[in-house]
C-alpha positions as CSV (number, residue, x, y, z in Angstrom):
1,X,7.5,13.1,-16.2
2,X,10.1,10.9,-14.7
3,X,9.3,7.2,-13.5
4,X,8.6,6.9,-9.6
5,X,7.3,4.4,-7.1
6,X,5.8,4.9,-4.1
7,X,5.1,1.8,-1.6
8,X,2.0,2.3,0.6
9,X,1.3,0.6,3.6
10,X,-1.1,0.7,6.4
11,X,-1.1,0.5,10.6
12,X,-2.5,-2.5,10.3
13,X,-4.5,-4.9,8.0
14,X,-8.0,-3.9,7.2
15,X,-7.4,-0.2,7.2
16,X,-8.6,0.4,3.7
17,X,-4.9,0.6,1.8
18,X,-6.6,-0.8,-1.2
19,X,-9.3,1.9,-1.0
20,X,-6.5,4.9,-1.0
21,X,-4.3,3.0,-3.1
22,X,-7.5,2.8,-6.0
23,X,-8.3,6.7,-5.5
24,X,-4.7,7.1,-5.5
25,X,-4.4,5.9,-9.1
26,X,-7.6,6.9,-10.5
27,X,-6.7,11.1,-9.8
28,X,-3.4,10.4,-10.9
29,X,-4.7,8.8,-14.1
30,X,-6.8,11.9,-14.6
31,X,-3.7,14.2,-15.1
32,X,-2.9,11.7,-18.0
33,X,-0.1,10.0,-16.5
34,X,0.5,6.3,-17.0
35,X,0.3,4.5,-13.7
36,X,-0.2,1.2,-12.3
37,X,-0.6,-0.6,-9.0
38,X,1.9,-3.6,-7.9
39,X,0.2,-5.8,-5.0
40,X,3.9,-8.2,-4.9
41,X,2.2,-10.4,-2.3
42,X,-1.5,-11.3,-1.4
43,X,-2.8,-13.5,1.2
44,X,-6.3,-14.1,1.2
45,X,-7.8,-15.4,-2.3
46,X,-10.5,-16.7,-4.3
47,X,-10.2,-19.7,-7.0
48,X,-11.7,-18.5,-10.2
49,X,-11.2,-20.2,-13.8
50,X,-7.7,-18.1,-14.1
51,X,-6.5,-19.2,-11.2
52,X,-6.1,-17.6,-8.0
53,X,-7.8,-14.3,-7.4
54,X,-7.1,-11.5,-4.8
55,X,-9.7,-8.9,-4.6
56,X,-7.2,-5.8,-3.4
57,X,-5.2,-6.8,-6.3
58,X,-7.8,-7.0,-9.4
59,X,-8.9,-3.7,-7.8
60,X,-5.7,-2.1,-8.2
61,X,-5.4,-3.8,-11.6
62,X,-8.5,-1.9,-12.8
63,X,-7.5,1.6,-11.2
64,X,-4.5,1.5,-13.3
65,X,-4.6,2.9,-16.8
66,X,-2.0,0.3,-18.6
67,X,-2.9,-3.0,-19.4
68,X,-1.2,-5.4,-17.2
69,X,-1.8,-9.0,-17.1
70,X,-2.9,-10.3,-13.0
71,X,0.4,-12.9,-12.4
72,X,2.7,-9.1,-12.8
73,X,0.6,-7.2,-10.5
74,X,0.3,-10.0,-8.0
75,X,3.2,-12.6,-8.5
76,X,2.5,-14.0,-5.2
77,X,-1.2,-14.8,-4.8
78,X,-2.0,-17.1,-1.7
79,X,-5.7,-18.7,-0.7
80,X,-5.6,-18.0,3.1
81,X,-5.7,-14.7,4.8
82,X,-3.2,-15.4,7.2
83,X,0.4,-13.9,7.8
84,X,2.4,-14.3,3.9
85,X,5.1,-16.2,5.5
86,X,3.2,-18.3,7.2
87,X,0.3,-19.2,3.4
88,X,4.0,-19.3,2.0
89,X,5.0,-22.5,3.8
90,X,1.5,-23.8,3.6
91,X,2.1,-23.8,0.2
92,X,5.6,-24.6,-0.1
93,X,6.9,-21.7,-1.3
94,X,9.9,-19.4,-0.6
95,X,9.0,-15.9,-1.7
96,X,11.6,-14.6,-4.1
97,X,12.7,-11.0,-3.8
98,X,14.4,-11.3,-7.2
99,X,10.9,-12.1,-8.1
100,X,9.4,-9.2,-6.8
101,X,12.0,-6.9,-8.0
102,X,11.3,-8.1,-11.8
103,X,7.8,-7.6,-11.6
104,X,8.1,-4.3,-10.3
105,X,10.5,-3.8,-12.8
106,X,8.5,-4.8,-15.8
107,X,5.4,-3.1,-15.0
108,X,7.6,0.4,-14.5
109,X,9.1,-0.3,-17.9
110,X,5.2,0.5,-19.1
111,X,4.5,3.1,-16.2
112,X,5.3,6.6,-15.5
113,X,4.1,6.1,-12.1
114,X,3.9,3.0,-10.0
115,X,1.5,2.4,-6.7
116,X,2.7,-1.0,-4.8
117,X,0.5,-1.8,-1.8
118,X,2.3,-4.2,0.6
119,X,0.3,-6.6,2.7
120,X,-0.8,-5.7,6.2
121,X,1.3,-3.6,8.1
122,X,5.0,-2.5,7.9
123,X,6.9,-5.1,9.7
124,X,5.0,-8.1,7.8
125,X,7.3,-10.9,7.6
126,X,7.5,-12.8,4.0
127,X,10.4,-15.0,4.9
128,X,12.3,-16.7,8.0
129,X,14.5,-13.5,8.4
130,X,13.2,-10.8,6.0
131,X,10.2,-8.3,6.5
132,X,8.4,-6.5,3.8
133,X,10.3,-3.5,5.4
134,X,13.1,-4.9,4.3
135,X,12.7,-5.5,0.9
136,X,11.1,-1.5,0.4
137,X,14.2,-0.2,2.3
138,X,16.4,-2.1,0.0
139,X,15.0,-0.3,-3.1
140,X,14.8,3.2,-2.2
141,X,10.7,3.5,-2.2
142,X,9.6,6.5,-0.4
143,X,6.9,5.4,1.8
144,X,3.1,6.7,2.3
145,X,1.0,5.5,5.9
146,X,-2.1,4.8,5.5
147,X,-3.4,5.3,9.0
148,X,-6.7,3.6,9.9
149,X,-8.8,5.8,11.9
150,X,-10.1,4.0,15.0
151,X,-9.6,3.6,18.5
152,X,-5.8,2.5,18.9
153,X,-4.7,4.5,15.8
154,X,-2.4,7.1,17.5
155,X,-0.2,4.2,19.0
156,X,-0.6,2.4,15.5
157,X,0.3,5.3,13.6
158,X,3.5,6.3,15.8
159,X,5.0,3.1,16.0
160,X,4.9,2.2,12.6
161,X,6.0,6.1,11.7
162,X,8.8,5.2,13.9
163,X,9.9,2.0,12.3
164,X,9.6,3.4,8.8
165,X,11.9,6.0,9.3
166,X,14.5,4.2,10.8
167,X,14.8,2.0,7.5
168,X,13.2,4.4,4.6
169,X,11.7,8.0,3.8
170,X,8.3,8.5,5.1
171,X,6.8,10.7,2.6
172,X,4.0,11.1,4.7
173,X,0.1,9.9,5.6
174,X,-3.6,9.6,5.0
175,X,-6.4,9.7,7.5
176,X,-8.4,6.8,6.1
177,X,-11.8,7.5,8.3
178,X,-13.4,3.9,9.1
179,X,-16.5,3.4,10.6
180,X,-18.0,4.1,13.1
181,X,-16.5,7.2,13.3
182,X,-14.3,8.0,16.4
183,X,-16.2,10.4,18.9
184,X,-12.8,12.4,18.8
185,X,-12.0,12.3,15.1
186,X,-10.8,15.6,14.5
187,X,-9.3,15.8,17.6
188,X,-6.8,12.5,16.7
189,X,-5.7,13.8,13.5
190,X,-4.6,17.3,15.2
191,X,-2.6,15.2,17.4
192,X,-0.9,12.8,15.0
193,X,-0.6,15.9,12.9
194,X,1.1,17.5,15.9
195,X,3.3,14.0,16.8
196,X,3.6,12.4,13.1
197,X,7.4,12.8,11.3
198,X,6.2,13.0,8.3
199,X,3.2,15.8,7.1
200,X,-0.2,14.4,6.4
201,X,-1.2,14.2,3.0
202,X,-5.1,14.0,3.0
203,X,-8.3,13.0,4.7
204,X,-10.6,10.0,3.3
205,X,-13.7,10.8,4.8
206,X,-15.7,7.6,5.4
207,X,-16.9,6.0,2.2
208,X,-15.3,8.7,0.3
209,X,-15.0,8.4,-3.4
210,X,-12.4,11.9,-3.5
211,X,-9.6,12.6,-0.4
212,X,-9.9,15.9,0.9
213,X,-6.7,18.3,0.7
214,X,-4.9,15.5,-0.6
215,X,-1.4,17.0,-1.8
216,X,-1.3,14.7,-4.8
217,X,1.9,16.5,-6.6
218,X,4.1,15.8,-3.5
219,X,3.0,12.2,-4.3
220,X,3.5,12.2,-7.6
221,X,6.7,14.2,-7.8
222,X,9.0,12.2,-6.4
């Protein structure tokens, strides 16, 4: 098994990335295969006695199967949920990219397999002139969309298709179903899967615990 990271990221904020992300890691710690989750910036957090919490990232912390202390996983942890550039300057701090390359870095040095969930949608800015696209296109990550579901989605889900492939390889997306369920559910995924650049990968039912037909090994095998 040779190292690989994928970067996951979603249509929008709120689409349930941390919910694939977790199922992503948990099947692909059940074919014994060292993995972790990488959450390189968080905004929206909780003070507990360790410091600064994000809930998306002690989730993926626990899905992995490799011991890996919170400040790697989420080197950049910031209170409010508001735009990372913008909790950044509230807190008078200029994200690193160095920084976020090491972390990965280290964590992939334990891992066969490495999950890193960016923070809401692809063209999310973390400094004056740099996107979170542009950091993932610098290092090669092949790309999974997590597309949310609801009404708005097939715009969502083109557009940010689009943009992905212009700067990295999409290796394709989910169907993360959110409630309540679109009147025309089945119908929107035929025509994304008609439309979409990339194949789709599964289908999280709502509140699903498993993805169905999720082609894990073209995940995996990178």
């Amino acid at each position: 098994m040779h190292m690989s990271t994928i970067f996951l990221t979603g249509t929008d904020t709120e689409v349930g990335k941390t919910h694939v992300a977790t199922l992503l890691l948990k099947a692909v710690s059940d074919q014994d295969i060292r993995c972790a989750g990488y959450k390189p910036i968080a905004a929206g957090a909780e003070l507990q006695a360790e410091g600064l919490r994000n809930e998306d990232a002690l989730g993926l912390q626990t899905a992995g199967n490799i011991h890996i202390p919170y400040e790697l996983i989420n080197p950049y942890c910031f209170a409010p949920a508001i735009a990372p550039h913008l909790a950044a300057e509230q807190a008078a701090v200029t994200i690193s990219e160095t920084k976020l390359l090491d972390a990965h870095d280290r964590i992939a040095a334990m891992a066969d397999w490495v999950l890193v969930e960016g923070a809401g949608g692809w063209r999310v800015p973390i400094g004056p002139d740099r996107d979170m696209a542009d950091f993932v296109s610098d290092q090669g990550w092949p790309v999974v969309l997590v597309v949310g579901m609801r009404l708005g989605c097939l715009n969502h889900a083109l557009l940010s298709a689009e943009s992905i492939a212009r700067q990295s390889r999409l290796l394709g997306w989910v169907a993360n179903c959110l409630p309540p369920e679109q009147p025309m559910l089945m119908d929107n995924i035929k025509t994304l899967r008609q439309r979409m650049p990339a194949p789709l990968l599964g289908v999280f039912p709502e509140g699903s615990q498993t993805p169905e037909n999720l082609e894990m090994l073209t995940l995996i095998e990178v």
